[in-house]
N, C-alpha and C positions, 0 to 999 in steps of 0.2 A: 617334338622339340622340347618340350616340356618336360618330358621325362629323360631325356638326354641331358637336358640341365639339370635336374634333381642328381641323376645321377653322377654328374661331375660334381656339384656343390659333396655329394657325403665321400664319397675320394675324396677331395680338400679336405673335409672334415678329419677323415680316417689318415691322411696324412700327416695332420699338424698335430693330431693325437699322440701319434704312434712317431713324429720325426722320420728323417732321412734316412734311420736305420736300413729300409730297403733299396736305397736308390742307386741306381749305376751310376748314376752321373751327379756330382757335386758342387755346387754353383756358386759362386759368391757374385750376387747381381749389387749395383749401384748406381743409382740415378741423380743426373745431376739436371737441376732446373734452372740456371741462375740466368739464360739466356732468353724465358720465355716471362711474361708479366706473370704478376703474382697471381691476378683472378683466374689463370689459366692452371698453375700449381693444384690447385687440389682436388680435380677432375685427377691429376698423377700420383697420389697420394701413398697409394697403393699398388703401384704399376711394377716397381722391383723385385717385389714379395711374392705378386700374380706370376712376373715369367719366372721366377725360384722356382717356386709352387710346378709351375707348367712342367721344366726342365728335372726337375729329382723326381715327380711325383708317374713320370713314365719309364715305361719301358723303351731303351732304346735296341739292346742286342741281346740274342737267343743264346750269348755264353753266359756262364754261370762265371761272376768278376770276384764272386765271394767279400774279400776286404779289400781289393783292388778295384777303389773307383776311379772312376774317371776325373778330374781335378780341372775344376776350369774358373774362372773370371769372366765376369762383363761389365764394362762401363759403358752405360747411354749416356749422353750428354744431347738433350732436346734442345734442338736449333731454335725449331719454329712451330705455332701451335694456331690453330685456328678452326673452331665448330668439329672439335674432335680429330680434326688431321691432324698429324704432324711428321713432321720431318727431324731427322734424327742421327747422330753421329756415334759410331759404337767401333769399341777396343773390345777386341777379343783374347784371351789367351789362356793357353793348356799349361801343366807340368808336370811330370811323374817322379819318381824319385831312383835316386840311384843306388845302384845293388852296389855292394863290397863283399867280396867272399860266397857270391849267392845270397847275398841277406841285404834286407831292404832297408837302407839309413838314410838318415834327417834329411842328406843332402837334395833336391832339387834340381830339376835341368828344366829349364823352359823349352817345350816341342814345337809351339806356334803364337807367335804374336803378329796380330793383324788390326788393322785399321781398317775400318768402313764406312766411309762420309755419305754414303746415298743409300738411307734408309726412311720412304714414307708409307705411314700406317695409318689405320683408323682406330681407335680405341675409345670406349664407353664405359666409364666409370662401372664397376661393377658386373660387368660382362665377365662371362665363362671362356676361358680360352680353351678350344676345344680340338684335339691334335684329328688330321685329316691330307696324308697325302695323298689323298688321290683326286686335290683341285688346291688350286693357289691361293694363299692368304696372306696381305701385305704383313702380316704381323707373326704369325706361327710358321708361316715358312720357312722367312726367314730364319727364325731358330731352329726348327727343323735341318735347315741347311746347314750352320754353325754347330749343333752336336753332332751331326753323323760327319762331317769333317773334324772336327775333336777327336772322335772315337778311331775316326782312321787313321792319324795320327798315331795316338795312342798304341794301334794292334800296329803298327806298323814298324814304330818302335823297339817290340818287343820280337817279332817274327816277320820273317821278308814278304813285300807284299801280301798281309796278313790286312792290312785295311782296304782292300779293294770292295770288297762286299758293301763297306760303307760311303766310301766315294761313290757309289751306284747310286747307292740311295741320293746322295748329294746330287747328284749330276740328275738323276730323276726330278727331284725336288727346281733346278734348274731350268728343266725342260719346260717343266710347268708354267714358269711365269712368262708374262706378257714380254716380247722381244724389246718392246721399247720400255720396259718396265725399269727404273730407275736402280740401279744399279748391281743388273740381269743381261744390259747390252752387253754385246762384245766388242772388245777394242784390243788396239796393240800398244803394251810397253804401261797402259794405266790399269791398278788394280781394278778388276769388274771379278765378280763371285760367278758366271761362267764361263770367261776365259781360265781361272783357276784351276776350277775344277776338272775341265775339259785336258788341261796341262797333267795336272796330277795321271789321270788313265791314259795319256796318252805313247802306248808303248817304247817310244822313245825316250821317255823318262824314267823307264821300269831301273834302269842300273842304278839312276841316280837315287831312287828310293831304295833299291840294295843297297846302298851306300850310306842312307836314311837310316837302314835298321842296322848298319857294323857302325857307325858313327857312337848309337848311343849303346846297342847290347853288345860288343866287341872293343868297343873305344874306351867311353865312359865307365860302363861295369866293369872293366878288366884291372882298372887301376890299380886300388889296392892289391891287387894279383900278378898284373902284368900288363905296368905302367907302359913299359917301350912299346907293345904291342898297340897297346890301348890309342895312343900316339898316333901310331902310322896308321891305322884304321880310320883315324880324325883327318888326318890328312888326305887319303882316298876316298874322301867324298869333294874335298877341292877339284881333284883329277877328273872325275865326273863331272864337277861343276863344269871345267873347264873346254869338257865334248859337249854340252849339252852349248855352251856358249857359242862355240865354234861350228859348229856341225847343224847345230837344231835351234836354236833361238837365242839374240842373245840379248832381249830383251824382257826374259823370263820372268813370268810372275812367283814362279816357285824358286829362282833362288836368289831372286832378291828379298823375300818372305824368309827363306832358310837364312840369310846370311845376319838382314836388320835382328834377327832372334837369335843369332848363336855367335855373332864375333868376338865380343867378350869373353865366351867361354872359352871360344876358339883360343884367344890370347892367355887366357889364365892355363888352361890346358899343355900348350908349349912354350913354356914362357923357359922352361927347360929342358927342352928337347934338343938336344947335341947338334946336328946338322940345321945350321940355319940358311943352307942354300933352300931351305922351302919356304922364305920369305916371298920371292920375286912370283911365286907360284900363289900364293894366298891373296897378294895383291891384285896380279893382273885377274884373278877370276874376282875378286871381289874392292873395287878399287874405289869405292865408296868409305870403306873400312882399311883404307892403305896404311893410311897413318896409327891406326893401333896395332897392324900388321908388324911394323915397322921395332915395335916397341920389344920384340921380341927378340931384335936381334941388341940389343942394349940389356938384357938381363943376363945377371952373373950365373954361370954354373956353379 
């Protein structure tokens, strides 16, 4: 154990040397304490910087990402803290950027924003966070979990069902933790991190992430090129939505996850697009988001 530690402390070291330059995966962590007493605060002092550190300083996947990293966000906000537990509410989210021409510009598209209110861990000032899938740990796991669902995103994005490899891992990762393990159960219609991920491989959703990858590399890329196209490919993943609704579950963690994360876009995207009989069709699959739905048929050609 000892040298296990040694040797994770000089990786740290050779990390904050050398920066992020190697990292697949690029993190902006930030911790917010304002919920937990002060004498508790600086036992966390360090706690943002540790899972940075944990999350850029591995290896997540055996492709070669070159200058295409993976792009992601966390926000913890610590509930509640006591002799080292705590309990913990965490926003996740990815984004990649969008091609024009084949060429990769400023713009942004958000892939996945998620909320997670049932996260408890142990943590000891100064401890080595030490990556190990192959037994459960309230604290690395779960990130474990959150970057290889990032990543599958990500490939999935780019090429059709091209993140399956990495939902394995997740759904692995899953398997692992204790059934009654706070926010591992499963349930129907509330977000839980194995219902999810159980949805995502679950071959009945396979269209709807083909629909996943023309949404952003057929929809979104095509713009600059071939706006109209780009258009109805955005829209044929509502179509899908609306079989996975009717057909398979219509309670679905994954498109109510898809939709909280892309309506906006949705809306800025056909805000002129010619035929607005595909209003009634965007609503009824996502009728949370009706009313900005709506707003599209109110914009001028």
């Amino acid at each position: 154990m000892k040298l296990q530690n040694y040797l994770v402390k000089i990786s740290t070291i050779l990390f904050l040397i050398c920066g992020p330059i190697y990292s697949q995966v690029l993190c902006d962590v930030s911790l917010d304490l304002k919920n937990i007493p002060s004498s508790e605060r600086e036992i966390l002092n360090n706690f943002a910087s540790d899972i940075k550190t944990y999350i850029e300083s591995n290896n997540w996947t055996a492709e070669d990402l070159g200058d295409d990293k993976i792009n992601c966000s966390i926000q913890i906000f610590i509930t509640s803290a006591s002799e080292n537990k705590y309990s913990a509410q965490l926003f996740i989210g990815s984004f990649r950027p969008i091609f024009k021409a084949n060429q990769k510009s400023k713009q942004l598209t958000a892939l996945l924003r998620l909320f997670d209110d049932k996260w408890e861990f142990l943590y000891i000032k100064g401890q080595s966070l030490i990556r190990n899938e192959t037994r459960h740990d309230q604290l690395t796991s779960l990130i474990d979990f959150y970057i290889y669902l990032l990543i599958g995103f990500d490939f999935d994005s780019f090429k059709s069902l091209a993140g399956t490899p990495y939902f394995e891992k997740s759904l692995s990762i899953a398997n692992l933790a204790p059934r009654s393990g706070k926010g591992w159960e499963r349930s129907i219609g509330v977000y839980n991190r194995s219902t999810f991920i159980e949805e995502l491989l679950n071959p009945d959703y396979h269209n709807f992430r083909k629909s996943f990858y023309s949404y952003h590399r057929r929809g979104l890329d095509w713009f600059a090129t071939k706006k109209l196209d780009g258009q109805k490919n955005i829209i044929s993943i509502f179509e899908q939505a609306k079989i996975i609704k009717t057909e398979v579950n219509p309670r679905s963690q994954i498109l109510k996850t898809f939709f909280d994360t892309k309506y906006l876009e949705v809306v800025e995207s056909l805000k002129d697009y010619e035929d607005k009989t595909i209003i009634p069709l965007l609503g009824s699959v996502d009728p949370a988001h009706q009313l900005y739905y709506e707003q599209i048929a109110k914009k001028k050609l």
